[in-house]
N, C-alpha and C positions, 0 to 999 in steps of 0.2 A: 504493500500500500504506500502512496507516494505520501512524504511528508510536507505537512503545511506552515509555513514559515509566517506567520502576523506580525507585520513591523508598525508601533505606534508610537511616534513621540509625543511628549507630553512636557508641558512649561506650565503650571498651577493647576492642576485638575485634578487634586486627591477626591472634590466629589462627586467624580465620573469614573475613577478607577474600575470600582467595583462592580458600577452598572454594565460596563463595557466589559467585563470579563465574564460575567452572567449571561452577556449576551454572545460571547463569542463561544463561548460551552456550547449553546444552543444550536450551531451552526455550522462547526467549524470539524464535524466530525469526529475521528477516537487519533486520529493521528496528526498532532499538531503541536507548534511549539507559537507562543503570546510572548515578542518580547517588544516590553516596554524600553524607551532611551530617554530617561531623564536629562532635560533640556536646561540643568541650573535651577530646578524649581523652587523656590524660597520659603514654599509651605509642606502641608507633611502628604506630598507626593511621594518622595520617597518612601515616607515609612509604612503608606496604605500598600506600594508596591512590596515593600520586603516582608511583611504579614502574608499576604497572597503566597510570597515563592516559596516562602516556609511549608509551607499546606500542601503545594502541587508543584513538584519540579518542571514541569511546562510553561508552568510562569518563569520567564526569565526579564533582568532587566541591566541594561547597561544605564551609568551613571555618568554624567560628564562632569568634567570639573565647576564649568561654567554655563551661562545662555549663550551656544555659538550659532544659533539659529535653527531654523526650521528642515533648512535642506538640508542643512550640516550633521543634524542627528538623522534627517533620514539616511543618509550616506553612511551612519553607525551603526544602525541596524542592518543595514546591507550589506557589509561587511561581517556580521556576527552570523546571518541568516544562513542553516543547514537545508532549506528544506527543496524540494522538488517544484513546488509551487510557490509565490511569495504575494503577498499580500499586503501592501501600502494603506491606513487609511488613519485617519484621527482619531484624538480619544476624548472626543466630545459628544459623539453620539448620532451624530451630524452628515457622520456615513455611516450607514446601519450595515451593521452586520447581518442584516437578514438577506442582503444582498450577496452575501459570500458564495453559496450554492450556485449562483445563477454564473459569476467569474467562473467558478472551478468547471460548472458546464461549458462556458463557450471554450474554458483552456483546453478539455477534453475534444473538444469538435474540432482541433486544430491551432488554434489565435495562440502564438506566442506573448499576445498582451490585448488584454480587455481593459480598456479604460472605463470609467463613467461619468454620464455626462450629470449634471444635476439643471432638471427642469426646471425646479424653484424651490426657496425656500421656505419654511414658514412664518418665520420669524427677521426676516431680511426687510430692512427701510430699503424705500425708494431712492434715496442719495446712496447705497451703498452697490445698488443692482444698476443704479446707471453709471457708477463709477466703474465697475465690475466692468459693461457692457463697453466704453469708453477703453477700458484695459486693453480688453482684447480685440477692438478694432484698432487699435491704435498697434499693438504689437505685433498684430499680422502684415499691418502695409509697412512697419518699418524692418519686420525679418524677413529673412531666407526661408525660416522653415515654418508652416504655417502649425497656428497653435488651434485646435478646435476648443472654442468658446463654452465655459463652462467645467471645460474636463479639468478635476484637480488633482492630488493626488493620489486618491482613493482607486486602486488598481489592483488588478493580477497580474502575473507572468514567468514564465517560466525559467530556469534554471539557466538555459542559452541565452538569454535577457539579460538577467543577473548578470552571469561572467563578463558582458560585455560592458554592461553599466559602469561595475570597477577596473575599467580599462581607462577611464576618464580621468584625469589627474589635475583636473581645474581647479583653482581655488576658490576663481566666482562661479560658482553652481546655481544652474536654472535648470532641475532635474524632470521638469514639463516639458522644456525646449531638447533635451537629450535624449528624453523616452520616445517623441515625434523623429527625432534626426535619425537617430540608429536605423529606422525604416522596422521589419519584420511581419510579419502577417499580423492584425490589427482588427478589434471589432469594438466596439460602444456600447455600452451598456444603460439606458437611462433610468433615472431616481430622482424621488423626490426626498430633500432634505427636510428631517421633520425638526424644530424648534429645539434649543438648546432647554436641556433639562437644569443644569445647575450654571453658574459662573458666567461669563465673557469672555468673547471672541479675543483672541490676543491676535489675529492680525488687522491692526490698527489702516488708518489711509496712509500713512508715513510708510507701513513695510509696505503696502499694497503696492506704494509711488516706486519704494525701494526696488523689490521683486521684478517691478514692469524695468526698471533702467536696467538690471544687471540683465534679463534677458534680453533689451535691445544687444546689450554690446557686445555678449555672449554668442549671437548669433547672425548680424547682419554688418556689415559696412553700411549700410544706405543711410544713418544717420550722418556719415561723412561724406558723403555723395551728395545727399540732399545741401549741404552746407556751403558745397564746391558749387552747386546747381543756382542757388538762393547771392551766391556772391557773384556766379557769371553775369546772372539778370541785370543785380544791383550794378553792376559794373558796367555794362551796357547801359541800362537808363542813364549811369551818370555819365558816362562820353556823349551821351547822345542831349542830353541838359545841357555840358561844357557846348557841346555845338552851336546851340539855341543861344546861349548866353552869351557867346564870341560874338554872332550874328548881330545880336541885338543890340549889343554893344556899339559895335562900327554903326548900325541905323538911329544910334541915340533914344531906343527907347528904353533903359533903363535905369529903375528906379531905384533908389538905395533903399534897405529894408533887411530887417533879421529873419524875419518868419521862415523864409524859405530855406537860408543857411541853418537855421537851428533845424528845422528839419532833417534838411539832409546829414545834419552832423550826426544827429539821432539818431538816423536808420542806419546809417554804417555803422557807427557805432557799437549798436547793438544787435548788427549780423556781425562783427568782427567776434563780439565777447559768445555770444551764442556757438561762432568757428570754434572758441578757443576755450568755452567748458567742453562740447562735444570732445575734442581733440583732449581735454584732461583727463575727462572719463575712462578712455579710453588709456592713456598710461598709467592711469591711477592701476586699471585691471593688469596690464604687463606689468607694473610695479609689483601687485599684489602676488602676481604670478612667481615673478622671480627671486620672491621672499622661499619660495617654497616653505611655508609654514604649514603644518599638519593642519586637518579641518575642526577639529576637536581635538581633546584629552580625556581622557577614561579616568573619574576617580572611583570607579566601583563596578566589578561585576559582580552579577550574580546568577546562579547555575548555569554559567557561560564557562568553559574553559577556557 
């Protein structure tokens, strides 16, 4: 029987632990391993997870020293994960686990990876579903690789997946734009998100903003293209104004005036500083790259060897 690998990280959620493990009992078969990766959590996550592993060696949980992010601990699970099958999803409740059956069928009918998409949510404002909606039209016309709207990282996939996954040695990780690039046979799964049972959402509009830049840079030039595109125009207009303004000159009809000079100082201006965060962003990630700094640190496992 192939074994099942459940990877959840978790950043304050001791009062979803336990709902989430009850419900992953329910669904997840007789052969399966639950590991939790403590995300830095500042409350007693931890200690709801290490009461559990005591009980049932299948609970397993890696501990990180610090909050290194969301992708960062998915990437710690990935790396811990034995199983045949593996299973990405949050531990808020948010991706149901009743959903698990329906992955592990499409992975049986062949799909190296079943995403899901999520229809709606219950509990989601209008300012956060059109930001959301905003995200991913905005991050398809500026990548290479197109991201299907809605899919996050509640998934399946299989063990050729996995090994390919940790072939990746990024240090800015956009693990939605990686699962899309690798290509593999693929199928969707759709779900409704039902309302958070206990706590708040921890990703804030700040990581939402965060998350969309790292996977522009992660995956496309065209933000520097576009930049190169936006300064030919501007460049153009202005020889073609110098022209006018020569012109006009030799015929005496012009008037002295700021308007139009503060104008134009303005738009250059700030198409030059727009060229030259684009262009930071962009060595900040080679910067970060050639730090080669680990993605996390591990200060605790448990029934992990």
């Amino acid at each position: 029987m192939k074994l099942l690998s459940v990877i959840i990280p978790v950043f304050n959620e001791y009062e979803n632990i336990t709902a989430v493990q009850d419900e992953l009992y329910k669904y997840c078969g007789d052969n399966f391993e639950i590991i939790f990766v403590n995300d830095g959590s500042t409350d007693n996550t931890l200690l709801v997870i290490m009461d559990l592993a005591q009980k049932d060696s299948r609970i397993k949980c890696i501990s990180l020293s610090r909050n290194f992010g969301h992708q960062n601990a998915l990437m710690a699970g990935l790396n811990e994960a034995k199983g045949d099958v593996i299973v990405t999803m949050d531990g808020d409740l948010q991706h149901p686990p009743s959903l698990i059956p329906a992955l592990l069928q499409e992975i049986n009918n062949g799909n190296d990876i079943v995403f899901t998409k999520r229809q709606s949510t219950a509990d989601i404002g209008i300012v956060k579903k059109m930001m959301s909606s905003i995200f991913y039209r905005f991050i398809n016309f500026i990548s290479d690789t197109r991201i299907e709207p809605n899919v996050s990282d509640f998934k399946a996939f299989n063990r050729k997946v996995l090994e390919s996954i940790l072939l990746f040695k990024e240090r800015e990780l956009f693990l939605r734009g990686i699962f899309s690039w690798v290509g593999y046979t693929s199928t969707t799964v759709d779900f409704t998100a039902p309302a958070r049972k206990y706590g708040r959402t921890k990703y804030s509009f700040g990581k939402m903003l965060k998350l969309a830049l790292k996977g522009t840079i992660s995956f496309s030039f065209k933000p520097l293209r576009l930049a190169l595109f936006i300064g030919c125009c501007i460049s153009l207009a202005a020889f073609g104004f110098g022209i006018f303004a020569l012109v006009s000159y030799y015929r005496g009809n012009t008037i002295p005036g700021w308007a139009s000079l503060i104008i134009a100082v303005m738009l250059l201006g700030g198409t030059q500083l727009l060229a030259i965060g684009l262009l930071g962003e962009y060595i900040a990630g080679l910067f970060t790259e050639s730090k080669q700094r680990p993605l996390y640190l591990i200060n605790k496992k448990i029934n992990l060897e």
